[in-house]
LUMKEVEX-520404 format. One record per residue (C-alpha): residue number from 0; residue in three letters; chain; x, y, z. Coordinates in Angstrom, 2 decimals. Layout:
<nodes>
<NUM, "ALA", "A", <X, Y, Z>>,
...
</nodes>
This chain:
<nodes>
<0, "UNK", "A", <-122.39, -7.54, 30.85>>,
<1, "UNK", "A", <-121.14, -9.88, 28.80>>,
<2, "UNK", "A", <-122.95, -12.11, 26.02>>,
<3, "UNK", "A", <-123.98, -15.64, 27.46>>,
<4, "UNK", "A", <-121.62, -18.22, 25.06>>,
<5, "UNK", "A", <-124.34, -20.14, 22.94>>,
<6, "UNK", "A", <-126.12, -23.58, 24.55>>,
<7, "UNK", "A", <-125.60, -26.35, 22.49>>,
<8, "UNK", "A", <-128.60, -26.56, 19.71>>,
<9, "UNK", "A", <-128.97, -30.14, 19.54>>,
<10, "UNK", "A", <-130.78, -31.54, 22.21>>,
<11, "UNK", "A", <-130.84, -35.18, 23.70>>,
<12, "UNK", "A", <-131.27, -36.33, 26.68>>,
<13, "UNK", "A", <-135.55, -35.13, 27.02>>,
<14, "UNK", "A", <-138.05, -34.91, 24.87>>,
<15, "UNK", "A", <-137.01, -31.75, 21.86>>,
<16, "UNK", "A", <-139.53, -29.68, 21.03>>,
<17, "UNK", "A", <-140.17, -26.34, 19.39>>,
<18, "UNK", "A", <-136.43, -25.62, 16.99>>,
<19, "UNK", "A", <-134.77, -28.35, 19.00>>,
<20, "UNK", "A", <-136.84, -31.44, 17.12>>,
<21, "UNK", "A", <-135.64, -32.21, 14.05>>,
<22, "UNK", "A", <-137.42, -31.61, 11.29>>,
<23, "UNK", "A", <-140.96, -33.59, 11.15>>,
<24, "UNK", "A", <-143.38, -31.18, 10.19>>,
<25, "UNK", "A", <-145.66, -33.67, 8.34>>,
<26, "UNK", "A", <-145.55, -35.82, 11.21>>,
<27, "UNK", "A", <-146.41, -33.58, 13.53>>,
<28, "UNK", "A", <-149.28, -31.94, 11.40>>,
<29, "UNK", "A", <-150.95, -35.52, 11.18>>,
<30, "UNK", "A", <-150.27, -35.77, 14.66>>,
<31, "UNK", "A", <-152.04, -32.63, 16.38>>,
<32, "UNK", "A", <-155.46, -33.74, 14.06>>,
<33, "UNK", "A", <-155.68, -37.31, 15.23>>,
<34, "UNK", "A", <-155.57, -35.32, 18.69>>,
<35, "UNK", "A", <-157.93, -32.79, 18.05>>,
<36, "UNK", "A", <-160.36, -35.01, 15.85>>,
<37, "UNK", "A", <-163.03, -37.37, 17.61>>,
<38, "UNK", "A", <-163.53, -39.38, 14.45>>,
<39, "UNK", "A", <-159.96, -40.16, 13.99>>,
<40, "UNK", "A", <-157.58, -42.70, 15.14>>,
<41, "UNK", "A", <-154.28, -42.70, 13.95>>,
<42, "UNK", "A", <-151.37, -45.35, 14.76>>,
<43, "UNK", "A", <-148.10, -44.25, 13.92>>,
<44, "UNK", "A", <-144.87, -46.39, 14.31>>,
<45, "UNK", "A", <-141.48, -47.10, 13.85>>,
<46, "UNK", "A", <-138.28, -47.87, 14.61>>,
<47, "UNK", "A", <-136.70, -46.52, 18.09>>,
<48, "UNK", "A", <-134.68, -43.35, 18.55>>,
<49, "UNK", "A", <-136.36, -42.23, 15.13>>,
<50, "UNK", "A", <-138.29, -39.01, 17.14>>,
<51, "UNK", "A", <-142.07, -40.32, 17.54>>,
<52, "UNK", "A", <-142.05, -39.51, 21.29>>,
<53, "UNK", "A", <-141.11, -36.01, 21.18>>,
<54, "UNK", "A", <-143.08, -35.30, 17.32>>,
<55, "UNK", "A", <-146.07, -36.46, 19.99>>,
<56, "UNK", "A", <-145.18, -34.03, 22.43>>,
<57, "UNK", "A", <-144.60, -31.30, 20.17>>,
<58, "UNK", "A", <-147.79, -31.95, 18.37>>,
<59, "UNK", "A", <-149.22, -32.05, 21.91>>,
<60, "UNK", "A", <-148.15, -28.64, 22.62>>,
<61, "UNK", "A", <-149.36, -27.04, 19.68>>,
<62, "UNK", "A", <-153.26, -28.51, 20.31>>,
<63, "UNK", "A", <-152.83, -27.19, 23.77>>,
<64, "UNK", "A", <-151.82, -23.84, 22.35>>,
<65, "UNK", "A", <-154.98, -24.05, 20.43>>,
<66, "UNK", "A", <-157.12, -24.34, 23.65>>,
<67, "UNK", "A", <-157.41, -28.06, 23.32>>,
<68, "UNK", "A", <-157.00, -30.70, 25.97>>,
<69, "UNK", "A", <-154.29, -32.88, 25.39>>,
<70, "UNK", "A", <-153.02, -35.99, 27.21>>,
<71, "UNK", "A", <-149.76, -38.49, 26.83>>,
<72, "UNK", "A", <-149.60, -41.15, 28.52>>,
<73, "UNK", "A", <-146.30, -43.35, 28.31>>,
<74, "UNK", "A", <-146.07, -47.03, 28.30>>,
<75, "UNK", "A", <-142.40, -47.86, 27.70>>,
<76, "UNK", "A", <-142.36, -48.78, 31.50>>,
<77, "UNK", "A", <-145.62, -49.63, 32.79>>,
<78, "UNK", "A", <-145.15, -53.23, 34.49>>,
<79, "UNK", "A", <-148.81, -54.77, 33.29>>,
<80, "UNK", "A", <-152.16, -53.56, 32.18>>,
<81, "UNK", "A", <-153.08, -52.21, 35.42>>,
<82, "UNK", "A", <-150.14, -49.93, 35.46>>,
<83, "UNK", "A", <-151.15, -49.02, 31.92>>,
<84, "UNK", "A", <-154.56, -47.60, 33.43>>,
<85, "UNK", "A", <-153.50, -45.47, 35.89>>,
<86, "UNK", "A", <-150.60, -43.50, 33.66>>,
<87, "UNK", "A", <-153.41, -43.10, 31.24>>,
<88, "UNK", "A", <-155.80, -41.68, 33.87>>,
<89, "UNK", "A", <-152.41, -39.85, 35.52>>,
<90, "UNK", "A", <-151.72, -38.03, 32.00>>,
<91, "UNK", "A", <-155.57, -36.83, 31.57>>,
<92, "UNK", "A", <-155.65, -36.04, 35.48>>,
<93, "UNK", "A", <-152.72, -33.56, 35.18>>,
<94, "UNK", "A", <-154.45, -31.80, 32.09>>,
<95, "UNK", "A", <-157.65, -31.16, 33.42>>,
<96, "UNK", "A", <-156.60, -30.80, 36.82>>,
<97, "UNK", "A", <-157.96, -30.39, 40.25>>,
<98, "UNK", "A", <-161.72, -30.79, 39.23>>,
<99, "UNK", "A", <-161.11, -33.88, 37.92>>,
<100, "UNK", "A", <-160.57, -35.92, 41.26>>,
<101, "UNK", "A", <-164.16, -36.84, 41.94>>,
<102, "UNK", "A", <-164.25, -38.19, 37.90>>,
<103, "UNK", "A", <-161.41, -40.26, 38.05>>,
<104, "UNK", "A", <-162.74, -41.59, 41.51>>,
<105, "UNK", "A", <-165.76, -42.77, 39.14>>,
<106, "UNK", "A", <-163.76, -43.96, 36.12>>,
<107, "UNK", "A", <-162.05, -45.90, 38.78>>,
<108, "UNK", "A", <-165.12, -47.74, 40.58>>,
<109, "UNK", "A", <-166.39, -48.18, 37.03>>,
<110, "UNK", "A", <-163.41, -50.53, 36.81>>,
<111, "UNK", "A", <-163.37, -52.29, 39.97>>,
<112, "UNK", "A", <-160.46, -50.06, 41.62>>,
<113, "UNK", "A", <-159.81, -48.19, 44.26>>,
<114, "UNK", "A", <-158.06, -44.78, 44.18>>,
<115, "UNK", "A", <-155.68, -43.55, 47.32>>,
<116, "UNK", "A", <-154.90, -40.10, 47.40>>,
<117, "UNK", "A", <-151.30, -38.60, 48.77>>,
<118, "UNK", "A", <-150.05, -35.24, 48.86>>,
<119, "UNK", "A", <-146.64, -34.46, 47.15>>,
<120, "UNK", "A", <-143.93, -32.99, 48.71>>,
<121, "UNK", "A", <-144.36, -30.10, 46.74>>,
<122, "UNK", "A", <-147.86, -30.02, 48.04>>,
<123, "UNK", "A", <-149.88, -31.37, 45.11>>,
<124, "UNK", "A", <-152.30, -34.19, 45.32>>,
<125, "UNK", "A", <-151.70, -37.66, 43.80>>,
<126, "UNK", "A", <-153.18, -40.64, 44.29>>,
<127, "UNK", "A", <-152.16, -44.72, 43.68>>,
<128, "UNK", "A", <-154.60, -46.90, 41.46>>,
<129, "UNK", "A", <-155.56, -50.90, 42.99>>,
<130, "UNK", "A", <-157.31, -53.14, 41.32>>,
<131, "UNK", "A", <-158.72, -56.18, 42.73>>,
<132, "UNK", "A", <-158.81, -58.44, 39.98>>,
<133, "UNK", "A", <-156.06, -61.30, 40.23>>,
<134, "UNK", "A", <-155.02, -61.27, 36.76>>,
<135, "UNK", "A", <-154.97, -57.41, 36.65>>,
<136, "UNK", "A", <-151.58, -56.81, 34.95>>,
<137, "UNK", "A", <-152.27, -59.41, 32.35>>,
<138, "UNK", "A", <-155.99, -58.72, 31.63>>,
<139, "UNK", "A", <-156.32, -57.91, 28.52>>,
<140, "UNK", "A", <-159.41, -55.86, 28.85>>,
<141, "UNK", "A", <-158.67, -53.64, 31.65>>,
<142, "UNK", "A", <-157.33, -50.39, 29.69>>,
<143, "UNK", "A", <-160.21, -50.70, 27.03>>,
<144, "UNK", "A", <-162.42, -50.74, 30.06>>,
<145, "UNK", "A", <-161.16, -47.76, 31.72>>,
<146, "UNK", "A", <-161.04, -46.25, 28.32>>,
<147, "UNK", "A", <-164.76, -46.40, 28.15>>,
<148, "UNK", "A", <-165.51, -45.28, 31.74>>,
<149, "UNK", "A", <-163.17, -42.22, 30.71>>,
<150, "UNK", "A", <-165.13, -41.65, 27.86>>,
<151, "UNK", "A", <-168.39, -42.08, 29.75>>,
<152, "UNK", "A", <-167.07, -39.41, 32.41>>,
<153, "UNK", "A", <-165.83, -37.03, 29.80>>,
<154, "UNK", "A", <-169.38, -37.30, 27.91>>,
<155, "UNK", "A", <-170.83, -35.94, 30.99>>,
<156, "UNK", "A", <-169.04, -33.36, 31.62>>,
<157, "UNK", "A", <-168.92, -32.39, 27.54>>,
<158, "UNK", "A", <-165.57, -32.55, 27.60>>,
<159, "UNK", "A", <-162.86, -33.65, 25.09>>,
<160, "UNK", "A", <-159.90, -34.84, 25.46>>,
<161, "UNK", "A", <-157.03, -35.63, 23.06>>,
<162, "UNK", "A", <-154.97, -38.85, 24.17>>,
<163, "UNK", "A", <-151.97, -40.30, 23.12>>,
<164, "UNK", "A", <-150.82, -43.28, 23.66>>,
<165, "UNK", "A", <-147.06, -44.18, 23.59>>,
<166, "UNK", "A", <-145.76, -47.31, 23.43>>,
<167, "UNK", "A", <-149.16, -48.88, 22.92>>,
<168, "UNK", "A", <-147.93, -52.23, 21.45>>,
<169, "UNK", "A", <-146.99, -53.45, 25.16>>,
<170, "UNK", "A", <-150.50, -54.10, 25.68>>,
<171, "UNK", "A", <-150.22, -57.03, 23.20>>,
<172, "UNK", "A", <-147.56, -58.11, 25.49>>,
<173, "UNK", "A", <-149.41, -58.67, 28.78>>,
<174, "UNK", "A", <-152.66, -59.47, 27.04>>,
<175, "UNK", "A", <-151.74, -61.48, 23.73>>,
<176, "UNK", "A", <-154.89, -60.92, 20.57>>,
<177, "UNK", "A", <-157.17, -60.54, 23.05>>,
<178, "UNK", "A", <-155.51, -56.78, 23.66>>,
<179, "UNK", "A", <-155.89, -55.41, 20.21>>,
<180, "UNK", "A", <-159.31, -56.89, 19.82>>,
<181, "UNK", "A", <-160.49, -55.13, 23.10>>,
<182, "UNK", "A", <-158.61, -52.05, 22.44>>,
<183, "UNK", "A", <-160.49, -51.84, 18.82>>,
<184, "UNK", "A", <-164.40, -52.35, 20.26>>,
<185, "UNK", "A", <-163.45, -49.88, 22.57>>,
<186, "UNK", "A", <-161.50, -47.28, 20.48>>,
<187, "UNK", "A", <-164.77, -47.42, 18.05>>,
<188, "UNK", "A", <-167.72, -46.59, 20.42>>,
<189, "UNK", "A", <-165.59, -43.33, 21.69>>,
<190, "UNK", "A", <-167.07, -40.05, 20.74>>,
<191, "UNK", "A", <-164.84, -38.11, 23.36>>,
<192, "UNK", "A", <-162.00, -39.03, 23.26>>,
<193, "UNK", "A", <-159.51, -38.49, 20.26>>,
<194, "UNK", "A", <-156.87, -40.64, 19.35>>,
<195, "UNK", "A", <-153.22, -41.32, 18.67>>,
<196, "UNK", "A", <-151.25, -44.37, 19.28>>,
<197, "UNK", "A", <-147.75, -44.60, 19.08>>,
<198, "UNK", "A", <-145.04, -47.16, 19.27>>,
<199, "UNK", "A", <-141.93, -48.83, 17.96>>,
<200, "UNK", "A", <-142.18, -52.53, 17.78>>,
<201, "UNK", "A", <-142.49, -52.03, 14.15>>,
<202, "UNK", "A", <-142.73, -55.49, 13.12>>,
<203, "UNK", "A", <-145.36, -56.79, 16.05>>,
<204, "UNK", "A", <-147.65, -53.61, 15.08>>,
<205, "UNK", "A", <-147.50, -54.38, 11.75>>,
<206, "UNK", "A", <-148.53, -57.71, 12.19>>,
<207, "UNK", "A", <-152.30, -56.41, 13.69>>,
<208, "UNK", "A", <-152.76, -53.70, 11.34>>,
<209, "UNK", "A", <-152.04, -55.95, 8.30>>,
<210, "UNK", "A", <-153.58, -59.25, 9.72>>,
<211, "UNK", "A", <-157.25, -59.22, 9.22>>,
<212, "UNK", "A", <-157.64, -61.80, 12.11>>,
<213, "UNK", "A", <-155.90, -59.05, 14.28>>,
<214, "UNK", "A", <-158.02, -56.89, 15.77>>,
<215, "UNK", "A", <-156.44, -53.69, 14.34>>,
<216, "UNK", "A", <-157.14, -54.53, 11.12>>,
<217, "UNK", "A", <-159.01, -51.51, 9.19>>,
<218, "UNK", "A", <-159.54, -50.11, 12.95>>,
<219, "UNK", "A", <-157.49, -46.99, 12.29>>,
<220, "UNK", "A", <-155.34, -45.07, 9.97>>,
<221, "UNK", "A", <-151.53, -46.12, 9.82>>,
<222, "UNK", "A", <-148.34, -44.07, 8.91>>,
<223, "UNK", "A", <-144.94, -46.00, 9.28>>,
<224, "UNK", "A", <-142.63, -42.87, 11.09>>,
<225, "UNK", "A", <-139.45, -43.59, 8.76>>,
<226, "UNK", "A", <-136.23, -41.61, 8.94>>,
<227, "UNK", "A", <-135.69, -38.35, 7.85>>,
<228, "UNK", "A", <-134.91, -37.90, 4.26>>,
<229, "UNK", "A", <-131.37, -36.80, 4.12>>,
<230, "UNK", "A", <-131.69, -33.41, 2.17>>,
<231, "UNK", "A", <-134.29, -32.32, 5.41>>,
<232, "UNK", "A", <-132.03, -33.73, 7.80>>,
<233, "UNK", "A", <-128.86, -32.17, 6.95>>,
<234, "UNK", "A", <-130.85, -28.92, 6.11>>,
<235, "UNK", "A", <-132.16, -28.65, 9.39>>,
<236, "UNK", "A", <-128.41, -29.82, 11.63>>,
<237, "UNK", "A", <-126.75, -26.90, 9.63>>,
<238, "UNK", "A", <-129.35, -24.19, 9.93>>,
<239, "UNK", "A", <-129.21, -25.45, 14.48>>,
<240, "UNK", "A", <-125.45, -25.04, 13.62>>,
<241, "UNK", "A", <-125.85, -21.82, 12.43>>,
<242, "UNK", "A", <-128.23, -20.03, 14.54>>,
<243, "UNK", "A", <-125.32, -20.73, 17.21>>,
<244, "UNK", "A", <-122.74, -19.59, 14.83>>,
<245, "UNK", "A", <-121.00, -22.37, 13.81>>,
<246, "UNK", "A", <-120.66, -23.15, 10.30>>,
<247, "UNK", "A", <-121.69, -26.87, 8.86>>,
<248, "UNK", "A", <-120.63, -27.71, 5.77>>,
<249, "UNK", "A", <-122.88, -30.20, 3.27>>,
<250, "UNK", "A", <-119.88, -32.94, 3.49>>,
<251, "UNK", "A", <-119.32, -33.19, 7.24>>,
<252, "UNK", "A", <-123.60, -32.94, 7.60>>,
<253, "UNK", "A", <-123.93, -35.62, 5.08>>,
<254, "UNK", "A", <-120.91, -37.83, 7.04>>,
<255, "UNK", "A", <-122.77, -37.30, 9.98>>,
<256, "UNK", "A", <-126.09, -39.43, 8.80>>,
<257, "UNK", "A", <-123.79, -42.00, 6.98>>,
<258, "UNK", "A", <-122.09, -42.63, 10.05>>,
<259, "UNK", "A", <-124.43, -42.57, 12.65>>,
<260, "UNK", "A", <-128.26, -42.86, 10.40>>,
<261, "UNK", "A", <-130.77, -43.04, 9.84>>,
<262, "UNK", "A", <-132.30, -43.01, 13.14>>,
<263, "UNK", "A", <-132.58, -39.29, 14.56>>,
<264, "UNK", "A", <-131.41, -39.81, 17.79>>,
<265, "UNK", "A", <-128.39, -41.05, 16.97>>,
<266, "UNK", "A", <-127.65, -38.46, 14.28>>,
<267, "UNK", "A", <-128.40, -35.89, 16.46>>,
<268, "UNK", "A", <-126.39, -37.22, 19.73>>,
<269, "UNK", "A", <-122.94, -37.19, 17.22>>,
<270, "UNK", "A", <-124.31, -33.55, 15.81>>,
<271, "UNK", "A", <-124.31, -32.53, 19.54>>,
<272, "UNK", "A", <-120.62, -33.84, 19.98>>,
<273, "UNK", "A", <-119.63, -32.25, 16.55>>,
<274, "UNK", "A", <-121.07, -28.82, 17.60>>,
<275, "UNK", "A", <-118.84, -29.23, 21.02>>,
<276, "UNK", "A", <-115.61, -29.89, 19.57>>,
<277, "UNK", "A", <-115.88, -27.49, 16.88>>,
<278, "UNK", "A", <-116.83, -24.51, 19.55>>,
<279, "UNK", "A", <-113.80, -25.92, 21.79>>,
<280, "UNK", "A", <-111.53, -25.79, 19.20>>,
<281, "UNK", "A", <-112.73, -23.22, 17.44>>,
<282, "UNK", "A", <-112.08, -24.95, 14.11>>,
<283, "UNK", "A", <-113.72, -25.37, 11.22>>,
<284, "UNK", "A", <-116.59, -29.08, 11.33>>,
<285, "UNK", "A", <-114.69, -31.15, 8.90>>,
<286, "UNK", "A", <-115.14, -35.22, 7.86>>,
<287, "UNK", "A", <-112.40, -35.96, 10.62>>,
<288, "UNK", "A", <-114.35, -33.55, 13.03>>,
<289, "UNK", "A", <-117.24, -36.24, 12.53>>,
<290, "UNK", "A", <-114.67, -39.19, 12.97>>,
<291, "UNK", "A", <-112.83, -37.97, 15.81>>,
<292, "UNK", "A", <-116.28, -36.94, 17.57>>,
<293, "UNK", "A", <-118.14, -40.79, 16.61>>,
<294, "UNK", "A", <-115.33, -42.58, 18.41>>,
<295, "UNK", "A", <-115.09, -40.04, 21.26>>,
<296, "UNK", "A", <-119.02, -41.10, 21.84>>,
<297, "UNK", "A", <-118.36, -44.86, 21.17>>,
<298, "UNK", "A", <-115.57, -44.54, 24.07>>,
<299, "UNK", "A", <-117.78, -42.62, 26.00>>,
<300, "UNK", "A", <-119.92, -45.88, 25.81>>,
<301, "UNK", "A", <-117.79, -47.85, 26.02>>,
<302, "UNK", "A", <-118.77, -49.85, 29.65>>,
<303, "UNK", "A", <-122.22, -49.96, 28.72>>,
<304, "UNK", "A", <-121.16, -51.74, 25.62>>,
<305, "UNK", "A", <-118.80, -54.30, 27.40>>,
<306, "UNK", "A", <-121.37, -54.92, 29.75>>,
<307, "UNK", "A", <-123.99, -56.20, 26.44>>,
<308, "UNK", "A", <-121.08, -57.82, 25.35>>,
<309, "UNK", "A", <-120.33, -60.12, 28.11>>,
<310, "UNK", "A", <-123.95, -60.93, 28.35>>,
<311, "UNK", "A", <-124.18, -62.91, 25.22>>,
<312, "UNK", "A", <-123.08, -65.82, 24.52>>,
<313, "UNK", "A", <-120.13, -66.96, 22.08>>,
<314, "UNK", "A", <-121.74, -67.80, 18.64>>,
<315, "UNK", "A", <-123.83, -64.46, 19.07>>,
<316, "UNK", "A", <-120.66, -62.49, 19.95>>,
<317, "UNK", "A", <-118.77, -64.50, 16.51>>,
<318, "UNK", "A", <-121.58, -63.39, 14.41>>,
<319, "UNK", "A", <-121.52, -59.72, 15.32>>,
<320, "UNK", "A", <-118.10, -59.58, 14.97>>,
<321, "UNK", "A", <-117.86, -60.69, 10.92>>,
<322, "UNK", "A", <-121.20, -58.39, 10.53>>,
<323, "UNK", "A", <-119.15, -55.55, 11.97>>,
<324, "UNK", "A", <-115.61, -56.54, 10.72>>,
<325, "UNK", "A", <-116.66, -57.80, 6.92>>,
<326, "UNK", "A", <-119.03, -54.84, 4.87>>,
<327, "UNK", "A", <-121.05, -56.75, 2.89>>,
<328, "UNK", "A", <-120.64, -60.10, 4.28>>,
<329, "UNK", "A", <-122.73, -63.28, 3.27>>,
<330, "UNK", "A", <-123.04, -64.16, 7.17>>,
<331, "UNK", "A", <-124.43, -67.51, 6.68>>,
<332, "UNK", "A", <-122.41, -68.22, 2.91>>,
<333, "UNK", "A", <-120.37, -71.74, 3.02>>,
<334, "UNK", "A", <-117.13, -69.92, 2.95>>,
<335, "UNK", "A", <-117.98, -67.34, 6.03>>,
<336, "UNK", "A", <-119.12, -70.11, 7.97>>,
<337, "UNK", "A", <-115.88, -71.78, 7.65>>,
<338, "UNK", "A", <-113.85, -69.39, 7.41>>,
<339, "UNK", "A", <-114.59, -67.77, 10.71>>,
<340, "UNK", "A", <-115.21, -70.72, 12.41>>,
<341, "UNK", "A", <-119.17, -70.06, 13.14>>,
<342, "UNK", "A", <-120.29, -73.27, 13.15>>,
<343, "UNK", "A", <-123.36, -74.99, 11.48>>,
<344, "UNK", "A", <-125.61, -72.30, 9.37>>,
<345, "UNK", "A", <-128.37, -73.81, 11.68>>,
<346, "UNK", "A", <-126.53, -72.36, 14.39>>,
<347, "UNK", "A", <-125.46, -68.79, 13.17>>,
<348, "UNK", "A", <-129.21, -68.17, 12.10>>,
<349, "UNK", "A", <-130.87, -68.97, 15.59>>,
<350, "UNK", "A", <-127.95, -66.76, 16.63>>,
<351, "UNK", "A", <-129.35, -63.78, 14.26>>,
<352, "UNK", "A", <-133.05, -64.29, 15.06>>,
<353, "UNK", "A", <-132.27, -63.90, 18.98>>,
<354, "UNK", "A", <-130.12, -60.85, 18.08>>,
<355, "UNK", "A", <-133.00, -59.63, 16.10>>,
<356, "UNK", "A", <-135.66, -60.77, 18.50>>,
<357, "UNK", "A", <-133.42, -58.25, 21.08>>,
<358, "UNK", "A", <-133.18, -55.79, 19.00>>,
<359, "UNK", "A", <-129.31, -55.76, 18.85>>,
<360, "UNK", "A", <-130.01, -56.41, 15.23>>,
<361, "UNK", "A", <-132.18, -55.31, 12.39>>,
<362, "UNK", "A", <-133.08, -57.23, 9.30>>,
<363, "UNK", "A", <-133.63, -55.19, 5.97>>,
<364, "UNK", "A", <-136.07, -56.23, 3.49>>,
<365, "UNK", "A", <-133.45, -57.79, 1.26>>,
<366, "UNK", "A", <-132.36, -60.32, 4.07>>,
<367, "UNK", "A", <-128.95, -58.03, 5.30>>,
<368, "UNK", "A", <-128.36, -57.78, 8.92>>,
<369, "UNK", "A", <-127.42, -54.63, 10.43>>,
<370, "UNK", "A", <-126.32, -53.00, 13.70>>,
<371, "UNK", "A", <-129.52, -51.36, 15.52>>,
<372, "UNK", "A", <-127.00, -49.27, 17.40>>,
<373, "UNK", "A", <-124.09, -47.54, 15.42>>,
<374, "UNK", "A", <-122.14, -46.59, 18.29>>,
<375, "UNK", "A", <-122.13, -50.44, 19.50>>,
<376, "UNK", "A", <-121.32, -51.51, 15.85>>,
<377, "UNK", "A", <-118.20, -49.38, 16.24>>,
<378, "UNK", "A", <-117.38, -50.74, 19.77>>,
<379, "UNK", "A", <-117.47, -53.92, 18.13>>,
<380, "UNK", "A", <-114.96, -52.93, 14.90>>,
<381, "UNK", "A", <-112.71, -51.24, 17.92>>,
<382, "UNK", "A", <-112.62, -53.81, 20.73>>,
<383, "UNK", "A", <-113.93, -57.27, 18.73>>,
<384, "UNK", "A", <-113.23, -57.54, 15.45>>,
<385, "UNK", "A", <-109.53, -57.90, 15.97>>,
<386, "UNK", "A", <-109.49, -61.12, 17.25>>,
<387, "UNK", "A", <-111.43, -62.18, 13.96>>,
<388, "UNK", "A", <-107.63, -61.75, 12.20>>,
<389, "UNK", "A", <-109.32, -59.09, 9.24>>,
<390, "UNK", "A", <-108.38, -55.36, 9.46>>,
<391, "UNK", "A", <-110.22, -52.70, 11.71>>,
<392, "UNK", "A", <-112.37, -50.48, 9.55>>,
<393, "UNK", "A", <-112.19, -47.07, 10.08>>,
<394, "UNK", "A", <-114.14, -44.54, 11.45>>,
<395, "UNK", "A", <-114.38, -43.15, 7.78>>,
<396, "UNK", "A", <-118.49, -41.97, 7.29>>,
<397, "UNK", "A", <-117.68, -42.37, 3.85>>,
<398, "UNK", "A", <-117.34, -46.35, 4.54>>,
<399, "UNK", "A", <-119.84, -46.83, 7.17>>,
</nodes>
């Protein structure tokens, strides 16, 4: 029988785990104690697409490997506080399992809800979470309160549980202060429940660990999850490469995070396309390998970024375009004002705060504005920037 050809070893799409997630080892490490520690709680955050969900997951695996009980519950869509509750009693329900119904019945009454049990079609039991309260996807108080009934529960039945939550920082959103002050008194009176928060609103989190009138402030221990370093990364993308036998040079890895860093995901979506044309072709990965393969993805996304693009109005769509089309440009300088017609400076900086504000943008310590998405930057050079009169720049990493 013949030898199955290699699977791609770059993996996006799901949550990587195991070889598959890039390298985060530290991370992880400090991840699997704050879930296997009573007396910790650890918030760790950071920009999107930079790996926190599946260094969680991984780190998740490994406590459960260790015997521990391990939960995850994910935020990034819950609709309201309410929501909120029942993924986090969901995630601890599916860990401990069957013999939990009758305890999350309790946790449940403890907050005023009611809990209405189906059947699956693939014959497992799950159930839908009401609560009465009008202002139940806004309260700010109604996690923290199930978060003590759970911890009630768990205390007796001796049982602990590991829980992390991602995306945490929403609760600010539905509940304002009020959210991180409730989420603190309850995190803090927990002895059964072990703790690790996770999200990637960097700058709102931020604001209530460092803010003493926030009510994160000195509540827990917090790691910024930065990128990679670059020696790690590119380490790691050639030994995936390898293992699969294809050979990665140092350049082409290196042109791979200039073009498409620093955040992981997007590294590792063009190292996926890299690894596919150089097994098609059977060709060595070269710097024009990593070119060719960068604007194959940006035309693969290409309706997705026309569709952002018509969205916006004109003075955001001018600014992007001189960010993209002009390296280096003084976006709100006298001279770049006039000379591409952006209007008043009032004008082009409410344009870059909304940009920010939907994270279409990011603004660097030293006040430059860059691209949150590389593959829309490049959409923008390819499709925009033309009609600013100034030539296209290239696809060239060693330029991006």
């Amino acid at each position: 029988m013949a030898a199955s050809p290699p699977r791609n070893p770059f993996v996006i799409g799901r949550l990587a785990t195991g070889v598959a997630l890039a390298d985060r080892s530290a991370e992880v490490a400090r991840l699997e104690q704050a879930l296997t520690d009573v007396d910790r709680r650890l918030v760790y955050y950071g920009d999107r697409r930079m790996g926190k969900s599946s260094a969680v997951e991984e780190a998740a695996v490994r406590a459960r490997k260790r015997g521990r009980v391990v939960a995850v519950a994910d935020l990034n869509v819950a609709t309201g506080s309410d929501d909120a509750a029942r993924r986090v009693l969901d995630a601890v329900y599916r860990e401990i399992g069957a013999g939990w119904r009758a305890s999350l019945e309790r946790v449940a009454s403890a907050v005023k809800a009611t809990v209405s049990w189906t059947m699956t079609p693939h014959g497992l039991p799950d159930f839908s979470f009401s609560v009465s309260m009008a202002d139940a996807a806004t309260s700010p108080t109604l996690l923290p309160q199930t978060l003590d009934a759970l911890d009630k529960e768990l205390s007796s039945r001796r049982r602990v549980v590991g829980l992390a939550i991602d995306e945490f920082q929403r609760l600010f959103r539905w509940g304002g202060d009020d959210s991180g002050w409730a989420l603190k008194h309850a995190i803090e009176r927990h002895t059964h429940i072990a703790y690790a928060l996770t999200g990637s609103s960097r700058t709102l989190i931020g604001e209530f660990l460092k803010d003493r009138t926030r009510g994160l402030w000195k509540a827990v221990d917090a790691l910024e999850f930065g990128p990679i370093p670059d020696a790690e990364f590119v380490h790691w993308m050639r030994a995936r490469a390898k293992a699969t036998g294809v050979t990665l040079e140092v350049e082409p890895a290196c042109a791979m995070l200039r073009v498409a860093g620093p955040r992981t995901r997007d590294v590792v979506q063009l190292a996926r396309q890299v690894w596919d044309m150089a097994t098609s072709m059977r060709k060595p990965v070269t710097v024009a390998t990593v070119a060719s393969a960068f604007d194959a993805l940006v035309a693969e996304q290409a309706p997705l970024h026309d569709r952002l693009w018509q969205q916006l109005p004109r003075t955001q769509q001018r600014a992007l375009m001189v960010l993209a089309g002009v390296p280096g440009v003084a976006i709100t300088a006298s001279d770049t004002l006039e000379r591409f017609e952006l209007g008043a400076k009032s004008t082009v900086a409410r344009s870059l705060e909304l940009l920010t504000k939907d994270e279409v943008l990011h603004r660097r310590e030293q006040g430059e504005y860059v691209f949150e998405d590389p593959y829309y930057r490049r959409w923008v050079q390819l499709y925009a920037v033309p009609d600013l009169g100034v030539p296209v720049p290239g696809a060239d990493p060693g330029g991006a």
